[in-house]
VEXDRENDO-238698 format. One record per atom (N, C-alpha, C, CB): x, y, z; chain; residue in three letters; atom name; residue number from 0. Coordinates in steps of 0.001 Angstrom, whole numbers, plus 500000, padded with zeros to 6 digits. Each point is the difference from the previous one (the first is absolute). Glycine has a CB too. Example, Ala and Ser with C-alpha at 12.3 -4.5 7.8 and 13.67 -1.06 7.14 Angstrom:
! VEXDRENDO-238698
        u        v        w   cadena   residuo   atomo   num
   513190   494310   507800        A       ALA       N     0
   499110   501190   500000        A       ALA      CA     0
   500900   501200   500000        A       ALA       C     0
   498108   498827   501246        A       ALA      CB     0
   501542   502223   498034        A       SER       N     1
   500820   501190   500060        A       SER      CA     1
   499230   501090   500730        A       SER       C     1
   501184   499372   497855        A       SER      CB     1
***
This chain:
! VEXDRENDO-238698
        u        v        w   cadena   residuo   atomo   num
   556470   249200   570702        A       UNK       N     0
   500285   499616   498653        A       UNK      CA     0
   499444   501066   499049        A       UNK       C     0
   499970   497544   500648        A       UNK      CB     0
   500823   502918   498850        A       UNK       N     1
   500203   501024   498978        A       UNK      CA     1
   498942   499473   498595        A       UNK       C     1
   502896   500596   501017        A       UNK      CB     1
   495602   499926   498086        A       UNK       N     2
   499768   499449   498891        A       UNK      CA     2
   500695   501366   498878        A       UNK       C     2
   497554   498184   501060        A       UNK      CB     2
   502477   500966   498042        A       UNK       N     3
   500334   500912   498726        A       UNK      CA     3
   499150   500349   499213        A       UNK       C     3
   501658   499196   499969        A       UNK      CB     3
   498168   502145   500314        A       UNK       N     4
   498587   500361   499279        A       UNK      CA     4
   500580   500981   498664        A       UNK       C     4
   498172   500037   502577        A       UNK      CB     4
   502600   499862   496734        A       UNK       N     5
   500567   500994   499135        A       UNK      CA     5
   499167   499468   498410        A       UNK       C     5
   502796   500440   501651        A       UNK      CB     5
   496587   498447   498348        A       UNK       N     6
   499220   499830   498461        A       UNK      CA     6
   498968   500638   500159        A       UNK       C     6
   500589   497922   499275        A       UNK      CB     6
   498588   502413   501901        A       UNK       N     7
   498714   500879   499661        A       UNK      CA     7
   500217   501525   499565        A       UNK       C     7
   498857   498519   501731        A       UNK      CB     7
   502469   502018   498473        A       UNK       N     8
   500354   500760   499742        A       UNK      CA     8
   500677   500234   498518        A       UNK       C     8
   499779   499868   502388        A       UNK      CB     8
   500634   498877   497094        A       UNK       N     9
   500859   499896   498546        A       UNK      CA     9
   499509   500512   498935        A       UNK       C     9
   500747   498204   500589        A       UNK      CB     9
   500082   502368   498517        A       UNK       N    10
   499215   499714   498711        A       UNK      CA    10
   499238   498849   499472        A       UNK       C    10
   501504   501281   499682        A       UNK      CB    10
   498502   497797   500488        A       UNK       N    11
   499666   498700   499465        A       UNK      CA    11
   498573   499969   500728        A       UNK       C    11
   502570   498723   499649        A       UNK      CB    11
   497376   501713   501605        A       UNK       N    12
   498469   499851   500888        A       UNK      CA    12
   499297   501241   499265        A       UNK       C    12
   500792   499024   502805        A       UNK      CB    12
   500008   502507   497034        A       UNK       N    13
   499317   500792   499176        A       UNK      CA    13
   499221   499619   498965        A       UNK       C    13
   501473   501076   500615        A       UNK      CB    13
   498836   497913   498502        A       UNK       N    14
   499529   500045   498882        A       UNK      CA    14
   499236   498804   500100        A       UNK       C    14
   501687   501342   498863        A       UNK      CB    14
   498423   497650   501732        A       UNK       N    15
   498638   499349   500720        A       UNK      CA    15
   498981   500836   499980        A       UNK       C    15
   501140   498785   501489        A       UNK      CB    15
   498929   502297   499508        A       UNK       N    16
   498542   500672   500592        A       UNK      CA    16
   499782   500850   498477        A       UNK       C    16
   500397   500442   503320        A       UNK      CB    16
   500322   499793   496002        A       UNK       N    17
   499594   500524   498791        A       UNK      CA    17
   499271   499604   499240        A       UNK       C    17
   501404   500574   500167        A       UNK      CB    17
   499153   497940   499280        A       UNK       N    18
   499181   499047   499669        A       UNK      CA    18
   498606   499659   500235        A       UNK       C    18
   501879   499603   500062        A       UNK      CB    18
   498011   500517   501288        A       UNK       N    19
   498931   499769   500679        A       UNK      CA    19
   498950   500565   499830        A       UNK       C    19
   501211   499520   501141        A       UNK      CB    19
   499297   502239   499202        A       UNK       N    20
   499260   500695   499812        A       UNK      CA    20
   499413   500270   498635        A       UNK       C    20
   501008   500504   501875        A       UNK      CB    20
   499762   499310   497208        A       UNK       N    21
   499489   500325   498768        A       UNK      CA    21
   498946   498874   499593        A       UNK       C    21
   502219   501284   499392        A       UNK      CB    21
   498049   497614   501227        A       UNK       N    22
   499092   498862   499381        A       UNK      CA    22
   498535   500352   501211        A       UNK       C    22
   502417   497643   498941        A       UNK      CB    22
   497058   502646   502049        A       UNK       N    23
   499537   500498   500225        A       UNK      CA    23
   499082   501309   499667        A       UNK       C    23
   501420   498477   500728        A       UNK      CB    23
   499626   502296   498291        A       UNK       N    24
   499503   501415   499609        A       UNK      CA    24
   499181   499327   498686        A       UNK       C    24
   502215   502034   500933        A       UNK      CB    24
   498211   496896   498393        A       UNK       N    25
   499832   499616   498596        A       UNK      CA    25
   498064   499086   500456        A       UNK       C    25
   503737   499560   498843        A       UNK      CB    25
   496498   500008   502203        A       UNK       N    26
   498985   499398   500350        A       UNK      CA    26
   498819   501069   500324        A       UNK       C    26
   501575   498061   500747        A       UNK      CB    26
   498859   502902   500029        A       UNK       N    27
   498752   501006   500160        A       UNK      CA    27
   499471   500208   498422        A       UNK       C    27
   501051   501448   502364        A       UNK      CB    27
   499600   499180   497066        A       UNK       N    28
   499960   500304   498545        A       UNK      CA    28
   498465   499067   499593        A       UNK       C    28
   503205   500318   499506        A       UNK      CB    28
   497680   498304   500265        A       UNK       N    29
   499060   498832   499199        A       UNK      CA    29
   498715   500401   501223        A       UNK       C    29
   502092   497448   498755        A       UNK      CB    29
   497439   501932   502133        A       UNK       N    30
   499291   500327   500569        A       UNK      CA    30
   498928   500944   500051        A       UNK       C    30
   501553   499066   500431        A       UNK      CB    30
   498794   502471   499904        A       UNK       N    31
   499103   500408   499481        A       UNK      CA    31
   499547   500659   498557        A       UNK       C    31
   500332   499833   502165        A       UNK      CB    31
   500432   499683   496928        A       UNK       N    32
   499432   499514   498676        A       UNK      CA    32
   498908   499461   499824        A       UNK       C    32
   501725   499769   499650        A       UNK      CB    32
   498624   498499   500795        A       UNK       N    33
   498998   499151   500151        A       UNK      CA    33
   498698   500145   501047        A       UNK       C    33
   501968   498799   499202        A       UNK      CB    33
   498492   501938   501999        A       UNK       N    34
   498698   500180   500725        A       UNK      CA    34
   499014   501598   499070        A       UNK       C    34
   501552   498762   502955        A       UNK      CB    34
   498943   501703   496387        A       UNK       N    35
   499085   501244   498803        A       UNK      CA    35
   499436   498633   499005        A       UNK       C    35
   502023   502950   499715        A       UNK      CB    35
   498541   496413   500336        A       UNK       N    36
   499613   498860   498177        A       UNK      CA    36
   500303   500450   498989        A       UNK       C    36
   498163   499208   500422        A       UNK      CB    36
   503290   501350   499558        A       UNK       N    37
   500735   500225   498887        A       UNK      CA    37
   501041   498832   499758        A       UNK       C    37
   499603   502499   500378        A       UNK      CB    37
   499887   496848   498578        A       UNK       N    38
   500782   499277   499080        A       UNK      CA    38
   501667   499699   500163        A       UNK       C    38
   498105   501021   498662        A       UNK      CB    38
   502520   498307   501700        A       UNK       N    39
   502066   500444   499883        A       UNK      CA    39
   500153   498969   499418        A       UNK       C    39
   501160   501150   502109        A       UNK      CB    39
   498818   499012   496354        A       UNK       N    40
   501008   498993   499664        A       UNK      CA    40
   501713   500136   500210        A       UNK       C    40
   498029   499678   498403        A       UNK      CB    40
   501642   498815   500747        A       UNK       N    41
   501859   499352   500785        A       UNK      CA    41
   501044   500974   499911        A       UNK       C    41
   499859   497558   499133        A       UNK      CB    41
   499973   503535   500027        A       UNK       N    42
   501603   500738   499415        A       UNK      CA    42
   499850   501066   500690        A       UNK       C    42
   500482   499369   497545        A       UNK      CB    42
   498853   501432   503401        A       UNK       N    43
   499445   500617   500633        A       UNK      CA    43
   500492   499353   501385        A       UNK       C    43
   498190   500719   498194        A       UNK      CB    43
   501110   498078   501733        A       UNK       N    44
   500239   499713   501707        A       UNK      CA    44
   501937   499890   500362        A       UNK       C    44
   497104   498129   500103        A       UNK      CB    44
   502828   500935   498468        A       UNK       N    45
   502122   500179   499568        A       UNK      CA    45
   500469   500963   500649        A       UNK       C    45
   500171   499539   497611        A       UNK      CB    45
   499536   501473   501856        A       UNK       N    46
   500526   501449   500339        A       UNK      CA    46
   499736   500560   501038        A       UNK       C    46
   499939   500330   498197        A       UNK      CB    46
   498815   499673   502314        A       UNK       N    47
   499732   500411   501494        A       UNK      CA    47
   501359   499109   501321        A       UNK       C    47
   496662   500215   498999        A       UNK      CB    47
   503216   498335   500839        A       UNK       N    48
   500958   499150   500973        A       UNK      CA    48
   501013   500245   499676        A       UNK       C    48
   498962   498384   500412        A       UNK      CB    48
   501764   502146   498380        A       UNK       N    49
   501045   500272   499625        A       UNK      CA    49
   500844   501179   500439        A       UNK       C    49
   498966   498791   498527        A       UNK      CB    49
   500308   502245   502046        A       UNK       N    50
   500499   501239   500067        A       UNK      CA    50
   500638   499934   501707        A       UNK       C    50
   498067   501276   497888        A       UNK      CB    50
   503081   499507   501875        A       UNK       N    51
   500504   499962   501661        A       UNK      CA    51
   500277   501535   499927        A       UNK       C    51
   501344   497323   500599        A       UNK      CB    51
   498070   503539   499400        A       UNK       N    52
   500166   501412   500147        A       UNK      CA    52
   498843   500151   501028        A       UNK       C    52
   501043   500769   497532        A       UNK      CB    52
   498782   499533   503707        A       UNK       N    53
   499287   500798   500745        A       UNK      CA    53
   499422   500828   499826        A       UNK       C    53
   500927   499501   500767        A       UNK      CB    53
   499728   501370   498429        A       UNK       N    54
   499082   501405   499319        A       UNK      CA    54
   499114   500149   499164        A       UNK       C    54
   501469   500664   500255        A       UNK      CB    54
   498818   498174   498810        A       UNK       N    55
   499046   499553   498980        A       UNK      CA    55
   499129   498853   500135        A       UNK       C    55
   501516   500921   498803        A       UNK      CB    55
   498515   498573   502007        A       UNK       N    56
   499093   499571   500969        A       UNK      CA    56
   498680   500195   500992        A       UNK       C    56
   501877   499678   499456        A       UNK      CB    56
   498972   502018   501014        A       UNK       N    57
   498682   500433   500655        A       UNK      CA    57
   499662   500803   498973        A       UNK       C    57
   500337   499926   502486        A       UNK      CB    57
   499636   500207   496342        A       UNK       N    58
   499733   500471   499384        A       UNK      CA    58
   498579   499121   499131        A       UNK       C    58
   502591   501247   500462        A       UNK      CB    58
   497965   497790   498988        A       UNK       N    59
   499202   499125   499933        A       UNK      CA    59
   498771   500238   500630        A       UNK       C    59
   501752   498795   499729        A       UNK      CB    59
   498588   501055   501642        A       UNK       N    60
   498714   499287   500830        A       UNK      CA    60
   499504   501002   499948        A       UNK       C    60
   500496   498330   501508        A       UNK      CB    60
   499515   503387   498714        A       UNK       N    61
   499298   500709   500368        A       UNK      CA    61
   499097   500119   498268        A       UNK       C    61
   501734   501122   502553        A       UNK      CB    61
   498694   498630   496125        A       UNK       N    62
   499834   500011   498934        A       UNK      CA    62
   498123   498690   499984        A       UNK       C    62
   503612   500860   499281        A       UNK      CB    62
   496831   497890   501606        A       UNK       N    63
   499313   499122   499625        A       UNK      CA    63
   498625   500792   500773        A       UNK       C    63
   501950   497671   499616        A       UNK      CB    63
   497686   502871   501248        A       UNK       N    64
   498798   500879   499972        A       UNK      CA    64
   499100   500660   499479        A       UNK       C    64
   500960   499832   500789        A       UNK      CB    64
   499641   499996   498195        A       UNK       N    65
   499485   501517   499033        A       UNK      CA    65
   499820   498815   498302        A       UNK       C    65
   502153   503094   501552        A       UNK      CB    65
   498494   496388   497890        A       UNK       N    66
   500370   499280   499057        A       UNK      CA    66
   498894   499066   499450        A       UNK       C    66
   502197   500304   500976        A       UNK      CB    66
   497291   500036   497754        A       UNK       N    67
   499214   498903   499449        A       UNK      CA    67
   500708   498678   499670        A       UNK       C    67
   498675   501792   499137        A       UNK      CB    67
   502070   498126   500285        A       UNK       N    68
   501063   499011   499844        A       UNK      CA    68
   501265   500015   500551        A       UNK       C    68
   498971   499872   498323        A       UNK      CB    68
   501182   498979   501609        A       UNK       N    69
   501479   499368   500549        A       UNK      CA    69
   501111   500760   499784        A       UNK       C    69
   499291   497929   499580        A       UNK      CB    69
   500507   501976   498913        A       UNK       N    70
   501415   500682   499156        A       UNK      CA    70
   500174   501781   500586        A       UNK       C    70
   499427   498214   497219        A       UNK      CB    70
   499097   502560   503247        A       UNK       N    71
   500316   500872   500241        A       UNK      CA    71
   500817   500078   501012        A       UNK       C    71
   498416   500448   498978        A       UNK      CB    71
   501903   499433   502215        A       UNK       N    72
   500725   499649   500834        A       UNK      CA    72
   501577   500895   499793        A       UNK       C    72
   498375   497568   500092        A       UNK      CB    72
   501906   501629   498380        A       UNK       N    73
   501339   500393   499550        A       UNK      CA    73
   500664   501301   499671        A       UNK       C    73
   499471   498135   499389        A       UNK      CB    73
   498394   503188   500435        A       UNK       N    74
   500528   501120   499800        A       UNK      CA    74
   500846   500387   498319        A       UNK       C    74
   500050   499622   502909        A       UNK      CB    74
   500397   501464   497579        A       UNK       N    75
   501120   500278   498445        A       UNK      CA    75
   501118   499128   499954        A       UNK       C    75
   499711   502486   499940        A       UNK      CB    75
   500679   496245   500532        A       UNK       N    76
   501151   499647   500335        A       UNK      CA    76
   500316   499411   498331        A       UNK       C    76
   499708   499525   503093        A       UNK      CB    76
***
């Protein structure tokens, strides 16, 4: 018996793991924010869960290392 495995492959499963990943990427973010004891308010955290770009993402995170505040994070954006 033959299974049909063609949705892990779909667009539609693509953008699942996209999803995923980004909500994941958004979570590292908050995290180690909060493990430094920098402050995120809500419009901040908005924007962090909000973003589905990968690039700006690891961007982010490598940003939250270094960053007195939250907002820095965002850079010249």
């Amino acid at each position: 018996m033959a299974v049909d495995l063609s949705f892990y492959t779909s667009p539609l499963s693509e953008e699942i793991r996209a999803q995923g990943e980004a909500r994941r990427a958004a979570e590292d973010v908050l995290t180690v924010l909060e493990q430094r004891g920098i402050l995120v308010p809500e419009a901040v955290r908005e924007r962090i869960t909000g973003c589905t770009d990968p690039h700006v993402m690891s961007d982010w995170f490598r940003r939250t290392l270094t960053v007195a505040t939250a907002e820095e994070i965002f850079g010249d954006e």
